[in-house]
TORKOL-4160 file (C-alpha; in steps of 0.2 Angstrom, whole numbers, padded with zeros to 4 digits, m for minus):
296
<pt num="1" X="0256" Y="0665" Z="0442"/>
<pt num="2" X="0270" Y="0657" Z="0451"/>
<pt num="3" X="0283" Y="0644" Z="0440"/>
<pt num="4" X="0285" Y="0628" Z="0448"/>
<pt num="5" X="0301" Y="0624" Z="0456"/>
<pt num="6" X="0298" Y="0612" Z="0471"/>
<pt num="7" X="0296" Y="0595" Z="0462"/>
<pt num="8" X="0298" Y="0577" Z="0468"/>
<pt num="9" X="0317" Y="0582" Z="0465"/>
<pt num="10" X="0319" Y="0595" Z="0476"/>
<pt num="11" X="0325" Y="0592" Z="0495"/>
<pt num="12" X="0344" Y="0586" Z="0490"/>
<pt num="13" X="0341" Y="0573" Z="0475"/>
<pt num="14" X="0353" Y="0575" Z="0463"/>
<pt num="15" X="0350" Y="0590" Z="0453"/>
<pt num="16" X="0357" Y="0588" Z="0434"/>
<pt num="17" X="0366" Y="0602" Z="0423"/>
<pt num="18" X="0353" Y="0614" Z="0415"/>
<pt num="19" X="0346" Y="0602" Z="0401"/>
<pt num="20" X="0344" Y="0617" Z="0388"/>
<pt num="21" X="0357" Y="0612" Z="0376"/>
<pt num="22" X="0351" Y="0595" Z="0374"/>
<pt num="23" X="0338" Y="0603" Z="0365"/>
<pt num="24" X="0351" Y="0607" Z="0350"/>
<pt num="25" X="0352" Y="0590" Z="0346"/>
<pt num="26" X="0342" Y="0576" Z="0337"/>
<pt num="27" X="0347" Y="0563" Z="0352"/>
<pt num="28" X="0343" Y="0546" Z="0342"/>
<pt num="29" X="0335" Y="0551" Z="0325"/>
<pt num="30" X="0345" Y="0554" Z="0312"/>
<pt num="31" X="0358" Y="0542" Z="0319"/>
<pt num="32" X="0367" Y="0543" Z="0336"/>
<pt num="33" X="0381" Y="0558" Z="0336"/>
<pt num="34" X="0391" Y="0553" Z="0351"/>
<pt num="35" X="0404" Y="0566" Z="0348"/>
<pt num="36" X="0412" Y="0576" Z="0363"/>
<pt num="37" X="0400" Y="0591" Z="0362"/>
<pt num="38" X="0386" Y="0582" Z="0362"/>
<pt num="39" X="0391" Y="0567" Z="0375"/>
<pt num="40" X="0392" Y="0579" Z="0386"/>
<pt num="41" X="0374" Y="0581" Z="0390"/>
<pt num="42" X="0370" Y="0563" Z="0387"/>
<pt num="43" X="0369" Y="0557" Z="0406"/>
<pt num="44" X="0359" Y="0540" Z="0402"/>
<pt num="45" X="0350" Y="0536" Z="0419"/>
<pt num="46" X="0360" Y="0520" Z="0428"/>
<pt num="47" X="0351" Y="0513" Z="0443"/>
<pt num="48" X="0359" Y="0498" Z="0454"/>
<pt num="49" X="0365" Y="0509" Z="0468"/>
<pt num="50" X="0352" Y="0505" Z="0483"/>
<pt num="51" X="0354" Y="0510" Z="0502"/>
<pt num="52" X="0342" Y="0507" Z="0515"/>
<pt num="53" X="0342" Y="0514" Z="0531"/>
<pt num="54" X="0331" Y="0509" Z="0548"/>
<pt num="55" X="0329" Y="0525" Z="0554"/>
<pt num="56" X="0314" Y="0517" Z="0571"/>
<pt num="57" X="0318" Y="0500" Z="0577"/>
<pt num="58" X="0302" Y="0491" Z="0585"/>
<pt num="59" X="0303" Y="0499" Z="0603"/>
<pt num="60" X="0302" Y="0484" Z="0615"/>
<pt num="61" X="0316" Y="0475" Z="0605"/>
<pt num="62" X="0328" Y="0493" Z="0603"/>
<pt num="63" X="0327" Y="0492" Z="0622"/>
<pt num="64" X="0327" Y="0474" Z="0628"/>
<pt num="65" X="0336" Y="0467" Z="0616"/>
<pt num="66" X="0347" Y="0480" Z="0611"/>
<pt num="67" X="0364" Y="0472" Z="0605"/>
<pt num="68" X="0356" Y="0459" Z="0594"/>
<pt num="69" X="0343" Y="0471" Z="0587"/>
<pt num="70" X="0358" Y="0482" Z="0582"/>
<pt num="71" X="0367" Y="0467" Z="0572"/>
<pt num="72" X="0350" Y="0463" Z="0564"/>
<pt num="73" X="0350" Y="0483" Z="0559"/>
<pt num="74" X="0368" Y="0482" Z="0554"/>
<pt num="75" X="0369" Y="0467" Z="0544"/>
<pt num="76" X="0352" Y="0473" Z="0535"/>
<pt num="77" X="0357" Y="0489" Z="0528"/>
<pt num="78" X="0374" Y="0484" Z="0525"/>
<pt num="79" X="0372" Y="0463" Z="0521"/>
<pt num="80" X="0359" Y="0468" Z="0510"/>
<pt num="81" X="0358" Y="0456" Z="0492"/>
<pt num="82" X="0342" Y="0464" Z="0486"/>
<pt num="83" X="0330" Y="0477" Z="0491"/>
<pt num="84" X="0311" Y="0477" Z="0481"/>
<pt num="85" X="0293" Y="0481" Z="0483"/>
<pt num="86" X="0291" Y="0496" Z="0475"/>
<pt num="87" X="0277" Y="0497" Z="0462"/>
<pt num="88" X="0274" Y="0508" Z="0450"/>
<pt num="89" X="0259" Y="0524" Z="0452"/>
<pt num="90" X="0245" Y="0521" Z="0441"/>
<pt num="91" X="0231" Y="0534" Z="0437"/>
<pt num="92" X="0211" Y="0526" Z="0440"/>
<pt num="93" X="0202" Y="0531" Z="0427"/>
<pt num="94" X="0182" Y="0530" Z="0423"/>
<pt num="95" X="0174" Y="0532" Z="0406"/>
<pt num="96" X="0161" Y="0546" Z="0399"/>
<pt num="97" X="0148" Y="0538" Z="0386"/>
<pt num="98" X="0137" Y="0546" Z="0376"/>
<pt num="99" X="0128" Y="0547" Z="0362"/>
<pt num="100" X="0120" Y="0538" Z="0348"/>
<pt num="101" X="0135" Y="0528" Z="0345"/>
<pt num="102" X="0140" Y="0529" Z="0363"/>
<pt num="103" X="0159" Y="0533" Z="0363"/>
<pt num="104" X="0168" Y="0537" Z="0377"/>
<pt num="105" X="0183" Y="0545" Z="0384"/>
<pt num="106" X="0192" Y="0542" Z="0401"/>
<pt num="107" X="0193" Y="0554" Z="0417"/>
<pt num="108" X="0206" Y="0554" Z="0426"/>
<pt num="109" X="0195" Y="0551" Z="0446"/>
<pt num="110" X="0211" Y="0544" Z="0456"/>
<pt num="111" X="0228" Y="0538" Z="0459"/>
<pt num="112" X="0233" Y="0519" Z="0467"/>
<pt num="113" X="0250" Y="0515" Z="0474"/>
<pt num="114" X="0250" Y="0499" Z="0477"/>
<pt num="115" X="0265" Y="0497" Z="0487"/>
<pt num="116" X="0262" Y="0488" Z="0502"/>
<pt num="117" X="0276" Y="0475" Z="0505"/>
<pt num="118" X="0294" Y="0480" Z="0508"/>
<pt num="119" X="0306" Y="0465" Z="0507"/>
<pt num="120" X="0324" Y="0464" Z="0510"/>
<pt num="121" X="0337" Y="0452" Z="0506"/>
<pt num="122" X="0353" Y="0448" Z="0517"/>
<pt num="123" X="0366" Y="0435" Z="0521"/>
<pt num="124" X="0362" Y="0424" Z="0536"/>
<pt num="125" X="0375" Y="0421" Z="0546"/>
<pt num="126" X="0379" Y="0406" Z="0559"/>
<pt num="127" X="0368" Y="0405" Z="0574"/>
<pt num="128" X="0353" Y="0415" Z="0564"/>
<pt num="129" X="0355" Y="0432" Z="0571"/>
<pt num="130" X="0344" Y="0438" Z="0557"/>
<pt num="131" X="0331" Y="0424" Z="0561"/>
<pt num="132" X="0332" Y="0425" Z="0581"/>
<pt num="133" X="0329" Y="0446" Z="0578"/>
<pt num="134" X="0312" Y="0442" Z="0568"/>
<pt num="135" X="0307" Y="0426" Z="0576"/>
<pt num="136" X="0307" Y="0437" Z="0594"/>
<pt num="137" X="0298" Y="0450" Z="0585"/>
<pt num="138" X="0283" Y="0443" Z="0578"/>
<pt num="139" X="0281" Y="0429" Z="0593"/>
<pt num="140" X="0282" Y="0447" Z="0608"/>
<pt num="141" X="0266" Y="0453" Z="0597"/>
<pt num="142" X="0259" Y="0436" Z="0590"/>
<pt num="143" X="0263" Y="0423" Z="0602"/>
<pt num="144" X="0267" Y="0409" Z="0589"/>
<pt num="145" X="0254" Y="0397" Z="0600"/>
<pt num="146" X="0242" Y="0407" Z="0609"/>
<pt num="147" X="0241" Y="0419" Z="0596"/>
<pt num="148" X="0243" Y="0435" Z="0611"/>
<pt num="149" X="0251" Y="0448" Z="0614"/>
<pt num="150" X="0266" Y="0446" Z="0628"/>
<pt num="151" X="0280" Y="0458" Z="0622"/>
<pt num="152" X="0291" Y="0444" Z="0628"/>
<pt num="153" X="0288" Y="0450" Z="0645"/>
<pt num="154" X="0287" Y="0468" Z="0646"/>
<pt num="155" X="0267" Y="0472" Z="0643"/>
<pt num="156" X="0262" Y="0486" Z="0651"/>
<pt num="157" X="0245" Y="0480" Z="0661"/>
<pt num="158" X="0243" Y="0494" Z="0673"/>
<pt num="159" X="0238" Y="0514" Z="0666"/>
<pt num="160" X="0256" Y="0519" Z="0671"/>
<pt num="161" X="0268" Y="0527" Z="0658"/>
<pt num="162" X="0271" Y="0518" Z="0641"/>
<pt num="163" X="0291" Y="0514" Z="0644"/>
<pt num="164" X="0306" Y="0503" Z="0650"/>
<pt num="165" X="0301" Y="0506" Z="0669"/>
<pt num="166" X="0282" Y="0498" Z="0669"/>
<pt num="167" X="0283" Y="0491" Z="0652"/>
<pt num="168" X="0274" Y="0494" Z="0632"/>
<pt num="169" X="0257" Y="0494" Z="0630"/>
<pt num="170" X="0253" Y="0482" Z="0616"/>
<pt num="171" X="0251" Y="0495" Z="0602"/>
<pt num="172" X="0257" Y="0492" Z="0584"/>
<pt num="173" X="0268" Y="0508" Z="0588"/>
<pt num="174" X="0278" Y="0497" Z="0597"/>
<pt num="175" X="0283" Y="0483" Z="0586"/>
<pt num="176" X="0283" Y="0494" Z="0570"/>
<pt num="177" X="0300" Y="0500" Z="0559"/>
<pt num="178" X="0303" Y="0513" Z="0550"/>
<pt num="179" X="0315" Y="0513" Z="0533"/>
<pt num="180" X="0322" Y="0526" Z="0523"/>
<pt num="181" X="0327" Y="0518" Z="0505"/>
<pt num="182" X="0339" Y="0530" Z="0493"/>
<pt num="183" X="0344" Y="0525" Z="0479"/>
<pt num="184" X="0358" Y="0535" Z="0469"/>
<pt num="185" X="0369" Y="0538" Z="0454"/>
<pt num="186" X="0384" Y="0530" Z="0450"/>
<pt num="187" X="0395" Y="0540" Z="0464"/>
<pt num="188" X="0385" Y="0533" Z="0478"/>
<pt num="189" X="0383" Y="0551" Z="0486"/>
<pt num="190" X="0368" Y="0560" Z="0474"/>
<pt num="191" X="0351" Y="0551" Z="0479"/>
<pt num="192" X="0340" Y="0549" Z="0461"/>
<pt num="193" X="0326" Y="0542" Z="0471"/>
<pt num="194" X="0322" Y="0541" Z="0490"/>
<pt num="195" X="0307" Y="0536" Z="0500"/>
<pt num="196" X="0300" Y="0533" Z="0517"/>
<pt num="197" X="0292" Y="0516" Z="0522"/>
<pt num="198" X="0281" Y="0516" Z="0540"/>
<pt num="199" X="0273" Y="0502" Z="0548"/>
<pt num="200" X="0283" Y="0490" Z="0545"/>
<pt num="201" X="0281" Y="0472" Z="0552"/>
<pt num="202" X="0287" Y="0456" Z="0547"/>
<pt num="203" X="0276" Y="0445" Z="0537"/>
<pt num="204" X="0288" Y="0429" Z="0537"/>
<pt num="205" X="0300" Y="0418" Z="0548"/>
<pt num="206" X="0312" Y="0408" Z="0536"/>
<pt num="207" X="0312" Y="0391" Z="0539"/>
<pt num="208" X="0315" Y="0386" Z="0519"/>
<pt num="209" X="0335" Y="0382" Z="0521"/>
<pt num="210" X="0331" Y="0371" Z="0536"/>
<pt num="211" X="0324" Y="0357" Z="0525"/>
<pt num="212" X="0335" Y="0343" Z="0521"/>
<pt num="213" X="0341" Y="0336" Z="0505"/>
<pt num="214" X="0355" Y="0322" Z="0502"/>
<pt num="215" X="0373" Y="0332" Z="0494"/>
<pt num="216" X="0366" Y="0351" Z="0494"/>
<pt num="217" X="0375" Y="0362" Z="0507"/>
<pt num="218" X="0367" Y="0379" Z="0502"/>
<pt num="219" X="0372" Y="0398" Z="0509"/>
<pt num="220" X="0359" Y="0406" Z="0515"/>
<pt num="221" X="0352" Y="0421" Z="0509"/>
<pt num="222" X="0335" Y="0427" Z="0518"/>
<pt num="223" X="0323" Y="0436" Z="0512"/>
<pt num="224" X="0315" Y="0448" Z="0525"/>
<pt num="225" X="0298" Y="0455" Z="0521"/>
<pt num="226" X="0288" Y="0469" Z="0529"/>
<pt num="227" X="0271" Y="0476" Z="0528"/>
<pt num="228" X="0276" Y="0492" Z="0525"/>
<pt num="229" X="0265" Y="0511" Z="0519"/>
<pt num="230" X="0276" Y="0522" Z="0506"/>
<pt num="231" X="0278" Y="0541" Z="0507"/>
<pt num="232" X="0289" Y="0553" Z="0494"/>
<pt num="233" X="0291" Y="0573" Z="0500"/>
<pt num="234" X="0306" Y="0584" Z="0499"/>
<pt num="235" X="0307" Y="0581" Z="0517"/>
<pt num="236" X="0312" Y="0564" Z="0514"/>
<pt num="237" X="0323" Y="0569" Z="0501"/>
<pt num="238" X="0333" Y="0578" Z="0513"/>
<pt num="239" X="0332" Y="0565" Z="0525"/>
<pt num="240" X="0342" Y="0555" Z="0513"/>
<pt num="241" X="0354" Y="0564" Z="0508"/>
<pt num="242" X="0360" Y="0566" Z="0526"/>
<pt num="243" X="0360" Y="0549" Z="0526"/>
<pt num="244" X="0369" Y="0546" Z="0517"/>
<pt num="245" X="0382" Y="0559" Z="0523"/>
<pt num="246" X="0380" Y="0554" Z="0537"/>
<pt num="247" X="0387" Y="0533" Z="0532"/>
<pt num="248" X="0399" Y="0537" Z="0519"/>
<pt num="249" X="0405" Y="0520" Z="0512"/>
<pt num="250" X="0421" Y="0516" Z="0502"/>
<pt num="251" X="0421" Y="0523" Z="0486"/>
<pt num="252" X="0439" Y="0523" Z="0480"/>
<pt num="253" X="0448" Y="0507" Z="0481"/>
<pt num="254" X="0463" Y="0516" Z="0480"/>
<pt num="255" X="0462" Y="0519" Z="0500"/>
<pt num="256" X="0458" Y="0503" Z="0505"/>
<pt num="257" X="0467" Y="0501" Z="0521"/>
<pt num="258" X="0471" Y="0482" Z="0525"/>
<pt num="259" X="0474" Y="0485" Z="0543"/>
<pt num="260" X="0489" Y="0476" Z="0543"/>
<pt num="261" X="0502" Y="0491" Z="0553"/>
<pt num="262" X="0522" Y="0491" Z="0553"/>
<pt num="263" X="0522" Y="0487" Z="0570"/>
<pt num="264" X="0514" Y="0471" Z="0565"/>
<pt num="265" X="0527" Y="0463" Z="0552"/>
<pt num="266" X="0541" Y="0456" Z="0568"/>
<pt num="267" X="0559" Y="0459" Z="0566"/>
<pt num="268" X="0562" Y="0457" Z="0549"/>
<pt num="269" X="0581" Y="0453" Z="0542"/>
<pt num="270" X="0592" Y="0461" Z="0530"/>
<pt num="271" X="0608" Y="0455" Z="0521"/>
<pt num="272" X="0624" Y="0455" Z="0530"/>
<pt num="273" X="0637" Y="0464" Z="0519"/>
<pt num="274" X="0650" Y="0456" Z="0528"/>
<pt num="275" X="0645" Y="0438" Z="0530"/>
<pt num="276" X="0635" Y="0437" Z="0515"/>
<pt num="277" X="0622" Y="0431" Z="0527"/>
<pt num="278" X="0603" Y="0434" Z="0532"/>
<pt num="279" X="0606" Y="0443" Z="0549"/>
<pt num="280" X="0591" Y="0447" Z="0560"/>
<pt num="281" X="0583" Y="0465" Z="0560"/>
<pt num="282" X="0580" Y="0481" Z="0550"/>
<pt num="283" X="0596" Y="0485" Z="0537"/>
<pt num="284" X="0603" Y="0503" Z="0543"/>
<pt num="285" X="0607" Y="0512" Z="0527"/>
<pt num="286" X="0621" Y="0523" Z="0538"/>
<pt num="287" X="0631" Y="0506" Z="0534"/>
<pt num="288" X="0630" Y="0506" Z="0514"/>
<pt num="289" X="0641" Y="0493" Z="0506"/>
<pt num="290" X="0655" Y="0501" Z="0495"/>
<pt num="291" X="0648" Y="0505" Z="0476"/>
<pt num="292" X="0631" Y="0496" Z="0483"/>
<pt num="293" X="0616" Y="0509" Z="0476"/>
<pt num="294" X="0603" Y="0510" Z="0490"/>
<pt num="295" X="0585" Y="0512" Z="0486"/>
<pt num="296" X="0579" Y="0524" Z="0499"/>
């Protein structure tokens, strides 16, 4: 019989140092021995380190509105405050009875994942680019008053070719996003967890921060939540882990660069040996002042 080496792990998630010798130690009982031989394989899991990626945009608004669909992407997976929906797998049971005195014991007969909303919260911004995005979206599929399907002008109503020339049939394949969601260790480049969310709709058009109320001037934050079906596979996994080597972010503040270049600081001055004096433009060290000591 074969040992089982492909898990929910495998694909690219983060892969931890052999565990064996953590076997050597009494971990919490007995007391807690934090010394440098046995630290070393205490490696607490730490989560807070969530990306999220729209890997399908709905197709009619990636095509017809293509710049303000990529801001709406953009200020998503990197304006994000809060990313939740994810619900924990719980094993259906039924119960076996018997007997005179009729005890039982449980089967396991199934397994539930309730996860079926995805919602994600981002800064709005001034003139609701994240509000426009979604407003367009449900009203092309759901016309806000008819209740039909328009596609803000680009349904499809002849047999020709579902596309940009003659326009999109009125499919749910063609308002529907797919998300990949990573979340990884403390370094920000190995994924602990990553899943695939399909069929992603909007459920909601915030309209909350537009009611009024005398002395409260609020940001905004929205939260955007989809309809959403969740998958795990190694696949996935490697899928986010190119991701996320394919967006690298800042991880060492050390090289922050400002954007402020030398061509941008003027003429500058420097003091004149002579007259004592600020005298306009860069100081040439070939002029040194007798006894002066020049930091070069």
């Amino acid at each position: 019989m074969a040992d089982i080496n492909s898990t929910i792990m495998s694909g690219g998630l983060k892969n931890p140092r052999s565990l064996d010798s953590l076997k050597n130690y009494s971990l919490f009982l007995g007391g807690t021995n934090v010394s440098h031989d046995v630290l070393q394989w205490y490696d607490p899991l730490r989560t807070g380190f969530g990306r999220i990626f729209m890997v399908r945009q709905p197709t009619v608004l990636a095509e017809k509105m293509k710049n303000k669909m990529s801001i709406f992407k953009h200020i998503l997976e990197y304006g994000n405050t809060a990313i939740s929906g994810l619900s924990d797998i719980q094993v259906d049971t039924q119960t076996v009875q018997g007997g005179y005195t009729n005890k039982g014991f449980d089967v396991p007969v199934g397994v539930t994942d309730s996860t079926n909303r995805l919602t994600v919260t981002v800064q709005e911004f001034s003139g609701s680019p994240v509000r426009e995005v979604v407003h367009t979206w449900i009203n092309s599929y759901i016309d806000l008053m008819t209740g039909l399907t328009h596609l803000s002008g680009n349904l499809n109503t002849s047999t020709g070719t579902d596309g940009s020339a003659n326009g999109w049939a009125a499919i749910q394949a063609n308002v529907t996003a797919e998300f990949i969601y990573v979340m990884t260790d403390s370094t920000g480049i190995n994924p602990e967890y990553a899943c695939f969310f399909a069929n992603c709709f909007p459920t909601n058009i915030n309209l909350d921060p537009f009611n009024f109320q005398s002395g409260q001037h609020e940001l905004v934050s929205t939260p955007l939540e989809f309809t959403c079906t969740k998958y795990e596979s190694i696949q996935i996994n490697k899928i986010a882990t190119a991701l996320l080597r394919k967006y690298r972010i800042l991880g060492n503040s050390l090289n922050f660069n400002s954007g402020i270049k030398e061509t941008d600081l003027g003429n500058g001055s420097h003091y004149d040996y002579e007259s004592g004096k600020l005298a306009p433009g860069e100081h040439s060290f070939a002029q040194e002042a007798p006894g002066q000591i020049m930091v070069k």
